[in-house]
C-alpha angles and dihedrals in degrees: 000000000000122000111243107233092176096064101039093049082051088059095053115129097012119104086203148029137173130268148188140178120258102225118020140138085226126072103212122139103201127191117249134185111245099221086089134087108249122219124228081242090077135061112221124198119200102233138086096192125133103218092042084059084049098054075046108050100033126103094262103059082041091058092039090051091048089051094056114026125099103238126215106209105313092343141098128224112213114207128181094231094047098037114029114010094051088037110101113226121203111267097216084051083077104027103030123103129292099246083050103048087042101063090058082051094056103049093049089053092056089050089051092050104038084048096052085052094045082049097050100040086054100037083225138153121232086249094062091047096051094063093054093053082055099042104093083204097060101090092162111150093236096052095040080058100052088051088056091055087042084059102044100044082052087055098049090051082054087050096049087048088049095242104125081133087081125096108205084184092205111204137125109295128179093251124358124256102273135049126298113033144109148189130026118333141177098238146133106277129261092259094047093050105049081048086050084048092050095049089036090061092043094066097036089063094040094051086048092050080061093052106102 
């Protein structure tokens, strides 16, 4: 019942910040304004930057959420200490160049906007359109589309690790790599995530090893 000063003076100076629902059977960041009051029900994160929503909302932190959160039912509950604080970032997502940087950025940007109008010309939820990205069936330009972009951010995060060697191999699989979850997907396959695991931890324990 407390307001929660830290985050609010976190959000100071940004216009906007990323944000994503505790508990939820989709995984989907969004962009909010921060002149709003935010709800325990949702995760924020204090940035508004576009290649930040891209690491986010790209196929490697997913798989790296679904590992290690705990699930209610089919769905996945997102917490900051399981999902972000122990997830490590590229580094050069945060220190390489601008043009680099940009070009994540980019990309991110074209998935966010190609999603909202997928959104509004189907008056539809994320949830509902999460279930269309997943459904092999659904051959609809627009979502073929937003698979493409899938495809390509996560290519850019795999670019900013240095891991272009890696082949995520996206395609419609029975369950997704991670706990908690049925039926046919669109996701990186199981070899390419155990090898996405395995790099994943390494880095974990060597930015650790960092840490005074």
């Amino acid at each position: 019942a407390e307001r929660q000063s830290g985050l609010y003076r976190a959000l100071e100076g940004l216009d906007t910040c990323i944000v994503k629902t505790r508990t939820s059977s989709t995984f989907a960041f969004v962009l909010l304004p921060t002149d709003v009051i935010f709800d325990t029900s949702v995760v924020v994160i204090a940035s508004s930057r576009l290649d930040i929503f891209g690491v986010l909302q790209s196929c490697i932190h997913e798989f790296w959420a679904r590992y290690f959160s705990p699930t209610l039912k089919a769905e996945l509950i997102y917490s900051p200490t399981d999902c972000v604080r122990n997830f490590p970032f590229p580094m050069d997502v945060r220190n390489r160049r601008a043009v680099e940087r940009a070009r994540l950025a980019k990309v991110a940007n074209q998935f966010l906007e190609l999603r909202k109008k997928c959104l509004l010309s189907r008056n539809a939820g994320l949830t509902k359109l999460s279930k269309l990205f997943h459904d092999e069936g659904c051959r609809d330009e627009d979502v073929v589309c937003l698979r493409s972009l899938q495809v390509e951010m996560d290519s850019e995060v795999l670019a900013a690790y240095g891991w272009q060697d890696l082949n995520l191999d996206h395609g419609f699989r029975v369950g997704a790599a991670g706990a908690g979850h049925a039926g046919i997907r669109y996701a990186i396959s199981q070899q390419a995530a155990s090898e996405l695991l395995k790099r994943l931890g390494h880095l974990n324990r060597s930015y650790s090893a960092r840490t005074p």
